[in-house]
PLY file of the C-alpha trace (Angstrom):
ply
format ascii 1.0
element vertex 105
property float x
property float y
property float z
element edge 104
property int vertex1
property int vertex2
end_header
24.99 -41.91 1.05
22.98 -42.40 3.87
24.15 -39.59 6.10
23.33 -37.48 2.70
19.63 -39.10 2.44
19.12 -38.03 6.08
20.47 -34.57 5.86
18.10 -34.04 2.90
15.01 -35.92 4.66
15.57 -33.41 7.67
16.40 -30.28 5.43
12.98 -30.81 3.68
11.13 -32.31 6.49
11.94 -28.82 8.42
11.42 -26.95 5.20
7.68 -28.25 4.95
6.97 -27.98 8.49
7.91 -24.63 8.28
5.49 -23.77 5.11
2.97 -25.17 6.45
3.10 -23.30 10.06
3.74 -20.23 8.47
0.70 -20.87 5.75
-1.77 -22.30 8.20
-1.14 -19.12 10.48
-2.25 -16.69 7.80
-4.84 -18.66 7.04
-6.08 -18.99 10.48
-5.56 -15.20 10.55
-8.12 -14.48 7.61
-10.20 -16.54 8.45
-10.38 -15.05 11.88
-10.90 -11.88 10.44
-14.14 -12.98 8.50
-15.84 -14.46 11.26
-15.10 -11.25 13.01
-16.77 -9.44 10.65
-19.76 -11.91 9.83
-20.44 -11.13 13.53
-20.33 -7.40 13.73
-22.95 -7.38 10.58
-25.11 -9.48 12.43
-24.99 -7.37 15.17
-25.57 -4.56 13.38
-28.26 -6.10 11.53
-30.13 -7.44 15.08
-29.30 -3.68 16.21
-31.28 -2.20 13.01
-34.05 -4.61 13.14
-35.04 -4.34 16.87
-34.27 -0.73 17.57
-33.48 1.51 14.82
-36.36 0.39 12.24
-38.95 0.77 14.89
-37.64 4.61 15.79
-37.63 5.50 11.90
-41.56 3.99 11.72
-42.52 5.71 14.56
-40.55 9.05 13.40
-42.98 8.43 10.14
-45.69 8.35 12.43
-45.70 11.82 13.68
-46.61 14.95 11.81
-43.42 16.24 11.11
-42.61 12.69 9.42
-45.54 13.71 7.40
-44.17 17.11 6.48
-40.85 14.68 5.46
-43.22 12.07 3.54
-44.89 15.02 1.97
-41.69 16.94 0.99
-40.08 13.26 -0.46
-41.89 10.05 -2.49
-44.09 7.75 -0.19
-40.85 5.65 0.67
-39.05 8.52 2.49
-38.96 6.54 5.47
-36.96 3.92 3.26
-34.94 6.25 1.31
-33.49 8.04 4.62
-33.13 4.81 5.96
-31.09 3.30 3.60
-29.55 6.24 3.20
-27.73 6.20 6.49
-27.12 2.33 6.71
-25.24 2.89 3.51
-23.48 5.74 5.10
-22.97 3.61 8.34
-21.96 0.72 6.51
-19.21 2.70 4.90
-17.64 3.64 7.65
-17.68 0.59 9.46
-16.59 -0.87 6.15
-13.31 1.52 5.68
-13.15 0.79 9.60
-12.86 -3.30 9.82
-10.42 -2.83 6.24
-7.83 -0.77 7.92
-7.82 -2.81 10.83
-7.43 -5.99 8.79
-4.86 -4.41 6.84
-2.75 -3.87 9.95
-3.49 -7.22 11.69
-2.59 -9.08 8.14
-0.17 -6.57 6.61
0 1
1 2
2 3
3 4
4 5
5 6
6 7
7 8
8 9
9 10
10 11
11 12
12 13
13 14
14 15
15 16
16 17
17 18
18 19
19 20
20 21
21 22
22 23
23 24
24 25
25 26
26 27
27 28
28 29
29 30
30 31
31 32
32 33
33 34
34 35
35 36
36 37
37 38
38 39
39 40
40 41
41 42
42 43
43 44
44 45
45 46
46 47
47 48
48 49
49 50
50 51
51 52
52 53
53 54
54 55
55 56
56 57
57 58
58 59
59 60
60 61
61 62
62 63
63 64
64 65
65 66
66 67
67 68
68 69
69 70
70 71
71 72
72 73
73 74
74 75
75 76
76 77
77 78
78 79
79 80
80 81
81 82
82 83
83 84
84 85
85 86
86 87
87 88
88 89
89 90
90 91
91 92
92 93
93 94
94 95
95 96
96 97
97 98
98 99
99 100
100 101
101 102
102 103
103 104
């Protein structure tokens, strides 16, 4: 009985040490992912702030973002801005999903 107790101590004590390797790597794969992508939006969001939204107020500033501010309601400047983070965030959305998609599979 105690050759049986120790083949089923090993059996499970492999067994578990197994699960949790192959668990804990997934995990550490997700979670790898997310941190990846926490830091691309705050890239993107340190890009916008300091170099994009200044272009788009100056573009506002001249007279053919008057023509545009004229032509649209007085938050044109925000509506075409918005307009093409959304589209940029798409992409870069559909982007960082098929790459996680092949990483985690």
């Amino acid at each position: 009985m105690p050759a049986l107790a120790a083949l089923l101590v090993g059996w499970f004590t492999r067994f578990f040490s197994f699960l949790v390797a192959e668990v804990g790597f997934k995990w550490a794969i997700r979670i790898t992912i997310v941190a990846a992508v926490a830091a691309v939006y705050v890239a993107l969001v340190t890009l916008f702030n300091t170099t994009i939204s200044p272009l788009i107020s100056a573009l506002f500033a001249t007279s053919y973002g008057t023509v545009i501010g004229l032509a649209f309601p007085p938050i044109a400047g925000t509506v075409v801005t918005g307009l093409a983070v959304l589209w940029a965030a798409k992409i870069g959305y559909s982007y960082l999903e098929r790459m996680a998609s092949l990483i985690v599979g």
